[in-house]
C-alpha positions in Angstrom: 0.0 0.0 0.0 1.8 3.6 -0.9 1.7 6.0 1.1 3.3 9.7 1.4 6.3 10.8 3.1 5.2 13.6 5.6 8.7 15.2 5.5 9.3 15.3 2.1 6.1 14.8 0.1 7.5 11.9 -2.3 6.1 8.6 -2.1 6.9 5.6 -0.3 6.3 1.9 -0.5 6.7 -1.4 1.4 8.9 -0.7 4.2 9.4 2.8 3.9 5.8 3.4 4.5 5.7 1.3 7.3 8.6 2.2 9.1 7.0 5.8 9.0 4.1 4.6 10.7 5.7 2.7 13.4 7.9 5.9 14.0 4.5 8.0 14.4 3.0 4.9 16.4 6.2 5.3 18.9 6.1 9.1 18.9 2.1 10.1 19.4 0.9 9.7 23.0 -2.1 8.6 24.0 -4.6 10.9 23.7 -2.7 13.5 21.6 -4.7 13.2 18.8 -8.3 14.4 19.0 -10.8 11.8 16.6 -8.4 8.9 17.5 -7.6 9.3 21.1 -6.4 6.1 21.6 -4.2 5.5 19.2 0.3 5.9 19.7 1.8 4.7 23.3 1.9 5.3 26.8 3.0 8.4 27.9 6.5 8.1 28.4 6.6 7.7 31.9 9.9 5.4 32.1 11.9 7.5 30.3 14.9 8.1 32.2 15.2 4.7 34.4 17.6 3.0 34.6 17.7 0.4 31.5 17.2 -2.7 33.9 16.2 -6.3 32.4 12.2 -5.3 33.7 12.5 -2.3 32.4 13.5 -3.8 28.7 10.6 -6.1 28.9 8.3 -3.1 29.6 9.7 -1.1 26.9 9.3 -4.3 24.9 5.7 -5.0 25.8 4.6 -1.4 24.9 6.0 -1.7 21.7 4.8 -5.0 20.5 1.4 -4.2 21.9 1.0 -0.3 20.2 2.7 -2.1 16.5 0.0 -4.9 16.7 -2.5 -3.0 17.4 -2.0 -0.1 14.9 0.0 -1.5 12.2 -1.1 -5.4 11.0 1.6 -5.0 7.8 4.2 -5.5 10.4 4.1 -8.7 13.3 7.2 -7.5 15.9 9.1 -11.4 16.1 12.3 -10.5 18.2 14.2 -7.9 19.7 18.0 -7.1 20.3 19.8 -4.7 21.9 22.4 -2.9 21.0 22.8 -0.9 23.6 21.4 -0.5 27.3 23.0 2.2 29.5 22.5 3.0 33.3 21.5 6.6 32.5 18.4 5.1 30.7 19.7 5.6 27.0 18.4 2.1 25.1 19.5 1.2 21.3 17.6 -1.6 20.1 16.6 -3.6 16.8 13.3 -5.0 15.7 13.1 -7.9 14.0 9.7 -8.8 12.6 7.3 -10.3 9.6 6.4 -8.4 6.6 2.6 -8.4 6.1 2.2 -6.3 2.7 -1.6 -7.2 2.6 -2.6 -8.0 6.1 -4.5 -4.5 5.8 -6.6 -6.4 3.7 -7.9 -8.7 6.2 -7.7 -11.6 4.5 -5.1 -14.7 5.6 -1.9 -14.4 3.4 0.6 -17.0 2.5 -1.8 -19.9 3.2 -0.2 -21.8 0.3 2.7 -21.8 -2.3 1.6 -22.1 -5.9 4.4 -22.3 -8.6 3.7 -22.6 -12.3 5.9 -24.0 -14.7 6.3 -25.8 -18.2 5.9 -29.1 -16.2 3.0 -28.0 -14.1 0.8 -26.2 -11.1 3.0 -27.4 -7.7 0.5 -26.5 -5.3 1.6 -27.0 -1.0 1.5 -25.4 2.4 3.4 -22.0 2.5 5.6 -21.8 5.2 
C-alpha cells in the first residue's frame, strides 16, 4: 500500500511506508490526537530509568502491543539490543514479519503455488 512521506512529500512503499508509521506509532501519546484518542503509546513515563532487564521487557511489551494494534503489515518477532546504559539511554533492533496485505484482512501465505512448463506445484506456505 503507498503512502506519502510527511517530510518530504514523495512517495513511499513497502517498508518505507511502514517504518513511517511505526515511528508515528512510537512518537504520538495517547490521547494526543483528537478523533483517534487512543491510538500511539503510553505516555512516556519510564523515560529516564535505569535500563534494567524489567524495564527492557516493559519497553518491549509497549512496543509489541502499540505495533500490533495499529499496524497489521508488520508482526514484531524478536528484539535485540544494542545498547542499554544506566542513564536510561536504550539502542535496540526489531526484528519482525512483513505483512504487505494484512490490511486487507484476508489470511496471506496460506499456500505456495508455482507454475511452470511441467505443471501447477500447489503445497503449504511456510
Amino acid at each position: 500500500m503507498p503512502g506519502m512521506d510527511r517530510r518530504t512529500g514523495r512517495m513511499l512503499d513497502d517498508m518505507d511506508h511502514i517504518a513511517q508509521s511505526i515511528e508515528t506509532i512510537m512518537t504520538t501519546r495517547i490521547g494526543e490526537r483528537v478523533m483517534r484518542e487512543w491510538f500511539g503509546t503510553p505516555p512516556n513515563a519510564i523515560l529516564g530509568q535505569a535500563m534494567t532487564q524489567p524495564e527492557i521487557m516493559r519497553w518491549w511489551t509497549i512496543i509489541y502491543a502499540a505495533i500490533t494494534m495499529f499496524e497489521p503489515r508488520f508482526i514484531p518477532r524478536g528484539l535485540t539490543i544494542e545498547k542499554a546504559e544506566r542513564t536510561g539511554k536504550l539502542q535496540m533492533v526489531m526484528q519482525g514479519e512483513y505483512r504487505p496485505f494484512a490490511h486487507l484482512n484476508f489470511r496471506q501465505s496460506a499456500v505456495f503455488i508455482a507454475v511452470s512448463a511441467s505443471g501447477v506445484v500447489v503445497r503449504k506456505a511456510g
